[in-house]
BADRENKOL-627201 format. One line per field, with one value per residue (C-alpha): x, y, z; residue number from 0. Coordinates in steps of 0.1 Angstrom, whole numbers, plus 2048, in hexadecimal, padded with zeros to 3 digits. Example, Ala and Ser with C-alpha at 12.3 -4.5 7.8 and 13.67 -1.06 7.14 Angstrom:
2
x	[87B / 889]
y	[7D3 / 7F5]
z	[84E / 847]
resi	[0 / 1]
***
This chain:
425
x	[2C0 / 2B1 / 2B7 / 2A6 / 2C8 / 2D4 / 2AE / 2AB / 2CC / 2C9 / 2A7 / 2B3 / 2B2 / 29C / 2A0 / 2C1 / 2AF / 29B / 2B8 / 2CB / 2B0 / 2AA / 2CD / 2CE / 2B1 / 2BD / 2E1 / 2CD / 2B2 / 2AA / 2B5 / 2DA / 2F6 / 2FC / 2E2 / 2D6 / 2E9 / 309 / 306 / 2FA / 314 / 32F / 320 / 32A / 34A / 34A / 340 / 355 / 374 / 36A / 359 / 337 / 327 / 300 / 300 / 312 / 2F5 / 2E1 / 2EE / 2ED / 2CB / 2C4 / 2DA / 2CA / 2A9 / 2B4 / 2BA / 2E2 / 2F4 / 2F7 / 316 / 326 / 323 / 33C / 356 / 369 / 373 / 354 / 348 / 34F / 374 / 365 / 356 / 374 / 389 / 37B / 389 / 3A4 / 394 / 37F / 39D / 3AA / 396 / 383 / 3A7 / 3C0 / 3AB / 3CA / 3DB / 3BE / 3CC / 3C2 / 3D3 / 3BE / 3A3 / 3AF / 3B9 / 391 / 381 / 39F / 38C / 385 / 36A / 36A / 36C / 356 / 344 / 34D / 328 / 32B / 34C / 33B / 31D / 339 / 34C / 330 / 323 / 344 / 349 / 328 / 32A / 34B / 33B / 31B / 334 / 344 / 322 / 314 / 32F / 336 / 30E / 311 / 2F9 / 314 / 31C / 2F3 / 2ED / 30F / 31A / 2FF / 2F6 / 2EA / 300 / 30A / 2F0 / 2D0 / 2BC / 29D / 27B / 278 / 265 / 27C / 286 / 295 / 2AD / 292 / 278 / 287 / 26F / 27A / 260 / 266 / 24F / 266 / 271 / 252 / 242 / 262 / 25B / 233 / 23D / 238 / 237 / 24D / 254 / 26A / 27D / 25F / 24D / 263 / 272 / 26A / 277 / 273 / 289 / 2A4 / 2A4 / 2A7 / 2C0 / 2D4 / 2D0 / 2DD / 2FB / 301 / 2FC / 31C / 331 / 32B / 351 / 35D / 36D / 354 / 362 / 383 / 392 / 398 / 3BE / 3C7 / 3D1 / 3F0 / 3F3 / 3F0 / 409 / 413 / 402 / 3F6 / 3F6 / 404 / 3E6 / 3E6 / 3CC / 3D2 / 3C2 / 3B0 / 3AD / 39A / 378 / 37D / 360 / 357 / 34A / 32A / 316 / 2FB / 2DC / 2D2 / 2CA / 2A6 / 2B2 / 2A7 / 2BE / 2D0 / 2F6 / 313 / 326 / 34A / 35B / 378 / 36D / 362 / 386 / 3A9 / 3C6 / 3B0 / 3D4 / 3CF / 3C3 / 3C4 / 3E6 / 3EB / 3EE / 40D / 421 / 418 / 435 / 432 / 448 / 42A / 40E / 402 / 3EA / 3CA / 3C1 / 39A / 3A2 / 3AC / 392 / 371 / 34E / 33E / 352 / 35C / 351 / 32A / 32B / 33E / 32C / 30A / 314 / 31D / 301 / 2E2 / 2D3 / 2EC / 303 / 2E1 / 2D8 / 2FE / 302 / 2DA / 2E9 / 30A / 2FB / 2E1 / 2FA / 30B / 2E6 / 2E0 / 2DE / 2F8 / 2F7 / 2FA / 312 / 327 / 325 / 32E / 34D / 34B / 346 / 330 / 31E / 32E / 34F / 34E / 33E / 357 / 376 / 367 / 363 / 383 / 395 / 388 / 391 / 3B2 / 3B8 / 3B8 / 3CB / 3B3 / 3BB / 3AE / 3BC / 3AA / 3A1 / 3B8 / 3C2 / 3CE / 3A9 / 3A1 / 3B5 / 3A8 / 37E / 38A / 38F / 3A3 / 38E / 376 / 391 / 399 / 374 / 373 / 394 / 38E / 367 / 376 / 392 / 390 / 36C / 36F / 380 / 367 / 35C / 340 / 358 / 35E / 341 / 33F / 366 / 35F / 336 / 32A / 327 / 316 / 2EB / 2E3 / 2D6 / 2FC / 30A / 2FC / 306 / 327 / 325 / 310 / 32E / 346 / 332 / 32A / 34E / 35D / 349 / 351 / 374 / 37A / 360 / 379 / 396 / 382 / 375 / 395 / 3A5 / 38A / 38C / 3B1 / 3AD / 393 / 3A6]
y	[796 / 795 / 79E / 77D / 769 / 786 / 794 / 76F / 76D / 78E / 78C / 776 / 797 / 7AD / 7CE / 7CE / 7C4 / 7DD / 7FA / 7E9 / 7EB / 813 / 817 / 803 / 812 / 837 / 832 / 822 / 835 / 852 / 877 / 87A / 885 / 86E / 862 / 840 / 82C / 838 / 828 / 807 / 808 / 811 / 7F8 / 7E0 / 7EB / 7E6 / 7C1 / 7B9 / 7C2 / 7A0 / 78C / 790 / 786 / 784 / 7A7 / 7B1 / 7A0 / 7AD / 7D4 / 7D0 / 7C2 / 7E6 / 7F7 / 7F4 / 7F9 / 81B / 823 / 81C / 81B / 7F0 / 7FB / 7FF / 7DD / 7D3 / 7E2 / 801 / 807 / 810 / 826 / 84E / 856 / 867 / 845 / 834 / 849 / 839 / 81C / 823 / 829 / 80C / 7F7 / 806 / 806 / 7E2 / 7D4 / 7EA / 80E / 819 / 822 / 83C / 85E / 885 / 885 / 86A / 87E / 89E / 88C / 881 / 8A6 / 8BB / 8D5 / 8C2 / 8B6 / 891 / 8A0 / 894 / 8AD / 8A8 / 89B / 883 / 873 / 86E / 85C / 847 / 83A / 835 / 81E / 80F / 805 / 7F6 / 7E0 / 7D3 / 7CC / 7BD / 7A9 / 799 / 790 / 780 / 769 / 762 / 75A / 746 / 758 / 759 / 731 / 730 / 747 / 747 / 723 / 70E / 701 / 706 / 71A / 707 / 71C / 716 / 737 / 742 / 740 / 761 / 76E / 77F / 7A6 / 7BC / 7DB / 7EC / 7E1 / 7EE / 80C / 825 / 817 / 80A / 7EA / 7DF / 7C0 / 7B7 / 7B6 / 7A1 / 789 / 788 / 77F / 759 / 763 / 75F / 784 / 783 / 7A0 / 7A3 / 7B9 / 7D6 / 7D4 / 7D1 / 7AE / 7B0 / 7CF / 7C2 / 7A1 / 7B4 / 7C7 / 7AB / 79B / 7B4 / 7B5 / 791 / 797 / 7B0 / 79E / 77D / 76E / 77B / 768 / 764 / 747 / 755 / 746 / 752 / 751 / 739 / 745 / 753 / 74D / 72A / 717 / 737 / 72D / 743 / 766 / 781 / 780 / 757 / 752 / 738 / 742 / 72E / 729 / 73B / 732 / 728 / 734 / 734 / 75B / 751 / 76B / 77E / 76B / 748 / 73F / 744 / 769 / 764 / 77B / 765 / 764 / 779 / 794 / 78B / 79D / 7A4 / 7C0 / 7D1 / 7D1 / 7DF / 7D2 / 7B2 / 7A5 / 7C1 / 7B1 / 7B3 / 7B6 / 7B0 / 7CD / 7C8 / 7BF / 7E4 / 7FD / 80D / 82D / 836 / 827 / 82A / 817 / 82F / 836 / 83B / 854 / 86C / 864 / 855 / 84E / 85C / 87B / 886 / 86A / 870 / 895 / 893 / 87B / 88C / 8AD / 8A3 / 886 / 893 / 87A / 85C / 861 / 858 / 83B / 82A / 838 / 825 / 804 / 806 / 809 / 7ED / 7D0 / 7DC / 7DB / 7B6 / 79B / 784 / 773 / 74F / 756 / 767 / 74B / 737 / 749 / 749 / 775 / 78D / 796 / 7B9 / 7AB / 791 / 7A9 / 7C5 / 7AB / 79F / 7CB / 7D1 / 7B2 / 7BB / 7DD / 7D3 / 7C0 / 7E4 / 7F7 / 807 / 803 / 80A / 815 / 80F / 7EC / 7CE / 7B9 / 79D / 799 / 794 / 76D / 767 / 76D / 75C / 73A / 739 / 72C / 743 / 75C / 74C / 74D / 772 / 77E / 76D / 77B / 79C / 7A0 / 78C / 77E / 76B / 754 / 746 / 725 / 70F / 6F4 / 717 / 718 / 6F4 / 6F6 / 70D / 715 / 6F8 / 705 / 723 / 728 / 734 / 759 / 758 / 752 / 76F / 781 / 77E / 787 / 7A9 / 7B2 / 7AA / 7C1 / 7DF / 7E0 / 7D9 / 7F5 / 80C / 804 / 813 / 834 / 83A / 83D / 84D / 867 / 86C / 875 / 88A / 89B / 8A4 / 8AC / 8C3 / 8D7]
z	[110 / 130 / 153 / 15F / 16F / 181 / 18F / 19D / 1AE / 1BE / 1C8 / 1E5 / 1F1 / 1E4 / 1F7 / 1E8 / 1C6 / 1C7 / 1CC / 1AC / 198 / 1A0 / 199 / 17A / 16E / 177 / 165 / 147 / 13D / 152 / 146 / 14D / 138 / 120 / 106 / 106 / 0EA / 0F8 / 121 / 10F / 0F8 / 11A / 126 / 10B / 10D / 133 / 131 / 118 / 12E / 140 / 123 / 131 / 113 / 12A / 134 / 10F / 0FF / 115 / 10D / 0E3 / 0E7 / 0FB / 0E3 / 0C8 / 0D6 / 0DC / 0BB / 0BA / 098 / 094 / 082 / 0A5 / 0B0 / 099 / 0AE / 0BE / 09B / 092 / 0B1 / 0AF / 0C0 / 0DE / 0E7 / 0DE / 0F1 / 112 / 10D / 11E / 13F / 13C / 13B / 157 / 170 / 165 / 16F / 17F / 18D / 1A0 / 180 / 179 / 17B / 177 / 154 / 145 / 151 / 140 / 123 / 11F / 128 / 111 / 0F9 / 0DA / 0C0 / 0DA / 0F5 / 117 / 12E / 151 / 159 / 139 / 146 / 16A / 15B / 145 / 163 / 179 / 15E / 153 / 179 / 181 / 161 / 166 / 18F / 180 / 16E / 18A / 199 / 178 / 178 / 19C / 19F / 17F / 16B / 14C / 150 / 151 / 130 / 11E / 11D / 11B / 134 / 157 / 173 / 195 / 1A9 / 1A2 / 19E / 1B1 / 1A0 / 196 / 17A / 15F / 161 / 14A / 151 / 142 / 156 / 178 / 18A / 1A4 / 1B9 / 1DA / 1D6 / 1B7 / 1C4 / 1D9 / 1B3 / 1A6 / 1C2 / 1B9 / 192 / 186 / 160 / 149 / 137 / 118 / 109 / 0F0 / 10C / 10B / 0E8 / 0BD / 0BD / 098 / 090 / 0A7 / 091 / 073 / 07D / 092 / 073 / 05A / 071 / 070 / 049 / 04A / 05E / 04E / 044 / 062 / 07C / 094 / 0A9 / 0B9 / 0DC / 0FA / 100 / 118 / 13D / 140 / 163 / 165 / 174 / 189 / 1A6 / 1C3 / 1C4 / 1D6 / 1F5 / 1F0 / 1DD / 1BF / 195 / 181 / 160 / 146 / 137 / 111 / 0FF / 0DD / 0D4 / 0BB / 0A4 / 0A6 / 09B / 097 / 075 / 079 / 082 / 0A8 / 0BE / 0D6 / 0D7 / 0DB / 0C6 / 0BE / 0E0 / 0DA / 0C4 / 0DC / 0F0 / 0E7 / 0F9 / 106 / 115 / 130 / 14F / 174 / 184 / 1AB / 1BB / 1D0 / 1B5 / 1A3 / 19C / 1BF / 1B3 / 19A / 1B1 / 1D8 / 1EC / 1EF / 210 / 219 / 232 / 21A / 1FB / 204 / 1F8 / 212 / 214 / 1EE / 1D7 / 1DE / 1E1 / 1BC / 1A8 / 1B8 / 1AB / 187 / 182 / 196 / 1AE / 1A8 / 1C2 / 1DB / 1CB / 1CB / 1EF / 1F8 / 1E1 / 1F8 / 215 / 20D / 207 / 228 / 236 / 22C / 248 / 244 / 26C / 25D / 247 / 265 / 280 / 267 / 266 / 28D / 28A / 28E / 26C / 267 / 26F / 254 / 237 / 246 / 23C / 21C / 211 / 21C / 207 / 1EA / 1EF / 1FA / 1DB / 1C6 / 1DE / 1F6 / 21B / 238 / 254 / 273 / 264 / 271 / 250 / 260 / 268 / 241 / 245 / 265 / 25A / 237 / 232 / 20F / 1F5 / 201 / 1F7 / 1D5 / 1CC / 1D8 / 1C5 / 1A6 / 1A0 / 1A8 / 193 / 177 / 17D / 157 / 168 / 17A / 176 / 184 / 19C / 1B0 / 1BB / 1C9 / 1D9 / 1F3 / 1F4 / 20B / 229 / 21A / 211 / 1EE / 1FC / 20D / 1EC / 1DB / 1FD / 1FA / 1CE / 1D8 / 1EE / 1D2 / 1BC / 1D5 / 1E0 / 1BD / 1B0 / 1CA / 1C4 / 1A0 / 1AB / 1C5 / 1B0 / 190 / 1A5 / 1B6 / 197 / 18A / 1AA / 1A3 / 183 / 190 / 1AA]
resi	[0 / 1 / 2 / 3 / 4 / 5 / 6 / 7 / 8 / 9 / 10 / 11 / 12 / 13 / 14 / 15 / 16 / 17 / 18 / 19 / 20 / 21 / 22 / 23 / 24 / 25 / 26 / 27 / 28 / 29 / 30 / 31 / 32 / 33 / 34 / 35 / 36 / 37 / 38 / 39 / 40 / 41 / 42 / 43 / 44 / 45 / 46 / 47 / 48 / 49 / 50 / 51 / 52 / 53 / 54 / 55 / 56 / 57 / 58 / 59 / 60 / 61 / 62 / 63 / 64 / 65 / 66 / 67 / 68 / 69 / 70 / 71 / 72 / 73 / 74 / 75 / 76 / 77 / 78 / 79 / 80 / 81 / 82 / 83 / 84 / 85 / 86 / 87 / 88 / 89 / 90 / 91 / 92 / 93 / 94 / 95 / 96 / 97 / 98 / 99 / 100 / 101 / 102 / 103 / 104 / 105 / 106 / 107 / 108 / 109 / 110 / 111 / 112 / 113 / 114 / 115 / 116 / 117 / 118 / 119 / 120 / 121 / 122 / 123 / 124 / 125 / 126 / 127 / 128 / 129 / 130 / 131 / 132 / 133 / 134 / 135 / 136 / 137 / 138 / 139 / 140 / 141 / 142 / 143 / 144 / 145 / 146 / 147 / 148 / 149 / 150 / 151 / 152 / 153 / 154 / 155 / 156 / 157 / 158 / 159 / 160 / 161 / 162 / 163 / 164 / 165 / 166 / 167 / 168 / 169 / 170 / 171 / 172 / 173 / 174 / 175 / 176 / 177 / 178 / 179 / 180 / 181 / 182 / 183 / 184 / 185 / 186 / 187 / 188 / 189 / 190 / 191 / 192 / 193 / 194 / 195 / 196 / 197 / 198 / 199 / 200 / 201 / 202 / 203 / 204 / 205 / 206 / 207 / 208 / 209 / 210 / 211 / 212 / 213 / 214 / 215 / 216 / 217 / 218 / 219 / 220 / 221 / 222 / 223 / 224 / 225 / 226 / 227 / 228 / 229 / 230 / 231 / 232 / 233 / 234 / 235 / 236 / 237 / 238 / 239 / 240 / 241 / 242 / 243 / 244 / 245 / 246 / 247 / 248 / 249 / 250 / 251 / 252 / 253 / 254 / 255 / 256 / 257 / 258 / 259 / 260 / 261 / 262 / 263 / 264 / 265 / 266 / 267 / 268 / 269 / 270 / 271 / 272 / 273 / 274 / 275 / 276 / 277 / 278 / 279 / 280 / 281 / 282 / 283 / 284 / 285 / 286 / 287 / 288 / 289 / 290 / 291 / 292 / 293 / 294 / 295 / 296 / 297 / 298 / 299 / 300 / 301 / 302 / 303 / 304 / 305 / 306 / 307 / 308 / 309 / 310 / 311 / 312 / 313 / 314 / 315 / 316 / 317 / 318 / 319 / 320 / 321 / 322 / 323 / 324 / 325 / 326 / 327 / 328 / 329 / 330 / 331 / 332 / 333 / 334 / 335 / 336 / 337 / 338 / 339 / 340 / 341 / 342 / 343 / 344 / 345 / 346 / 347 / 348 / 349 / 350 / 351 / 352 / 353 / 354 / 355 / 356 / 357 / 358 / 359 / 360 / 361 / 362 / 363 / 364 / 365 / 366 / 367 / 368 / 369 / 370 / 371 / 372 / 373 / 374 / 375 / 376 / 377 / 378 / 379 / 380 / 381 / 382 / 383 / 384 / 385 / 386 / 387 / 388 / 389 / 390 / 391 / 392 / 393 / 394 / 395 / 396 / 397 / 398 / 399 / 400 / 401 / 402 / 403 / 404 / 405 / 406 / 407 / 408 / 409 / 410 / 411 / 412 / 413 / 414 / 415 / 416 / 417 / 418 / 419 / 420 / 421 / 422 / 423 / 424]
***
C-alpha cells in the first residue's frame, strides 16, 4: 500500500518529485468537489483499466481509511449508478480519448438523481487521467514487476525512504526531506492497521467461494506483427489476481480486477487505422493547454490547473544533455520528439513540428518501449527494459517514463476538456 517504488524512481529528480507530490496530494485529500472515498475509489477504477494492481492496492488501502463502504470493493455492481456511470469515460480515454465527445459529457451532467456537477466531473477526469498516466510510469519503471509479481523489477530503485500519497506536503522542501529519509515508514504511520484488517478481512469472509484466480486473456495481437508507426507488441503479463488477506489477515495482495472493469476487451486501437469519417486528428493550434485547457479546469477545480501547468512545465524543465548527445541532439529537441510521439500516437498533431524528425531522434526500440508503456503499459515486461536501455543512466530512464506520463496525461485533458468545452458553448 505504499508509495515507496514510485517516490524512489522519481526522486532521481526531485524538483519534479516534489511538484507530483503537491499534485497528488491536492487531487487526494485537499477540499475540492468530490468527497474522499469517491477519487480513491475513481482511482480504482482508473488503474484497473490497465491491471495496476500496486497503485489499486494502494487506493482500497486509502479507501477504506476514508471511511468507504467495503461493500464496494466487490465490484461496479455494488457502487451507486452515478459512480458507475463513469465508466464509460474512463474507458475511453484510458485507451482511445479521441472518441470522447460533447454527448457523453451531456449524457453524465443531464438533470437526474446521478447526476455530476460540472466541477465534480472535472475533478473525475483529472483523476481518472493522471491514474491511468501514473499507470504507465509504474510499470515502465518496473515498480508493478517489483510489488505485484514477486520479485524484483529490472531497475534497481534508489535508496529512498518510503512515502505515502498521504504523506506528500505543499511545501517546497518536500523532496529535499524525501532525500534526507533512511527510515523505513510503513503504512501503520498514517492508518488503523487494525480496522483495515478487520474489514479486509470481513471482505475476504464474503467473497470466500469465489473465483479469485481468473487469467488474463492472452494477447490478441500476437503474431500480428508491427504496427501502423512500426513499432512491434508484445505479449501480455499472465497474472494470477489473489485475495485480499493472507491467512493471518495481513493486508497484502490484490482485489480480483476485473470487478472493477466492464467491457475489459476494450483496449487501445492505433489511431490511423480509426473510422476517420467519425474521427479527426486534433490539432493543438486550435485546442491547447496553455490556451483553453488551463483557463477551464482552473475555473471549475480551484488552483489545479497551476499545479498541472508547474508539473508540465517541470518535466520539460528537466536536464536531459546526456541523454541528448547520446541521441547526437540538442536536449529540447530530443524531449520535443519524444512529447510529440506520444501525442501523435492519440491523434494530436502539431503543425509547425517536422514528424519526420520523430524517426530520425528515435532509434526503434526506443519507440517500442515508448508506445507500449503508453498505450497499453500492462504489457510491459522486464526484458524491455534490457533490449534497448543500455546506452541510457538510470536518472535517464525515469526521464524518458516522466515524459510518458506528463504527455500521456496531458493527452486525455486535452480531449476531455475539449468536449466539455463544446458541450459548454
Amino acid at each position: 500500500g505504499r508509495l515507496e517504488a514510485v517516490t524512489q524512481q522519481m526522486g532521481y529528480h526531485p524538483q519534479y518529485l516534489d511538484s507530483f507530490l503537491k499534485t497528488q496530494h491536492y487531487l487526494m485529500h485537499m477540499d475540492g468537489p468530490l468527497p474522499f472515498d469517491c477519487r480513491h475509489y475513481i482511482a480504482i477504477m482508473a488503474a484497473a483499466r490497465h491491471q495496476c494492481r500496486y497503485l489499486v492496492n494502494l487506493h482500497v488501502l486509502q479507501f477504506l481509511r476514508a471511511g468507504g463502504d467495503p461493500q464496494w470493493l466487490r465490484g461496479l455492481e455494488f457502487i451507486p449508478p452515478k459512480l458507475r456511470n463513469l465508466n464509460e469515460i474512463n474507458k475511453i480515454l484510458a485507451h482511445r480519448p479521441w472518441l470522447i465527445t460533447k454527448e457523453h459529457i451531456e449524457k453524465l451532467l443531464k438533470i437526474s438523481e446521478w447526476s455530476w456537477s460540472l466541477a465534480e466531473l472535472v475533478h473525475a477526469v483529472v483523476l481518472l487521467a493522471h491514474c491511468h498516466a501514473l499507470a504507465s510510469f509504474v510499470f515502465g519503471c518496473g515498480c508493478e514487476q517489483d510489488e505485484g509479481l514477486g520479485g524484483r523489477g529490472s531497475l534497481k530503485p534508489l535508496s529512498l525512504g518510503n512515502q505515502c500519497f498521504c504523506e506528500a506536503t505543499a511545501g517546497n522542501s518536500c523532496s529535499q526531506e524525501l532525500l534526507r529519509i533512511n527510515r523505513k515508514r510503513s503504512l501503520d504511520s498514517c492508518m488503523e492497521l487494525d480496522s483495515l484488517r478487520e474489514r479486509m478481512q470481513r471482505i475476504h469472509v464474503e467473497t470466500e467461494g469465489r473465483d479469485e484466480m481468473r487469467l488474463l486473456q492472452q494477447d490478441r495481437e500476437e503474431g500480428e506483427g508491427q504496427g501502423a508507426d512500426g513499432s512491434e507488441h508484445c505479449s501480455d503479463l499472465s497474472a494470477g489476481l489473489s485475495s485480499f488477506a493472507d491467512t493471518d489477515g495481513e493486508v497484502t495482495g490484490a482485489t480480483n480486477l476485473a470487478c472493477y472493469m466492464q467491457d475489459p476487451d476494450f483496449g487501445y486501437q492505433d489511431f490511423a487505422r480509426r473510422d476517420e469519417d467519425q474521427t479527426q486528428v486534433f490539432r493543438v493550434q486550435d485546442y491547447s493547454w496553455e490556451d483553453h485547457g488551463f483557463s477551464l479546469v482552473n475555473r471549475l477545480y480551484s488552483d489545479i490547473g497551476h499545479l498541472l501547468d508547474e508539473k508540465f512545465r517541470m518535466v520539460d524543465g528537466l536536464q536531459s544533455s546526456a541523454m541528448a548527445k547520446r541521441q547526437g541532439c540538442e536536449p529540447s529537441v530530443f524531449k520535443r520528439g519524444i512529447w510529440n510521439y506520444i501525442h501523435c500516437m492519440f491523434g494530436i498533431r502539431y503543425d509547425d513540428y517536422d514528424y519526420a524528425e520523430v524517426n530520425q531522434l528515435l532509434e526503434r526500440m526506443l519507440k517500442v518501449y515508448i508506445k507500449t508503456v503508453t498505450c497499453y503499459p500492462e504489457k510491459t515486461n522486464s526484458e524491455m527494459f534490457d533490449r534497448f536501455w543500455k546506452q541510457f543512466k538510470h536518472s535517464e530512464k525515469v526521464h524518458v517514463n516522466l515524459l510518458i506520463l506528463e504527455a500521456r496525461m496531458q493527452a486525455e485533458l486535452l480531449y476531455a476538456l475539449q468536449a466539455i468545452t463544446q458541450y459548454m458553448i
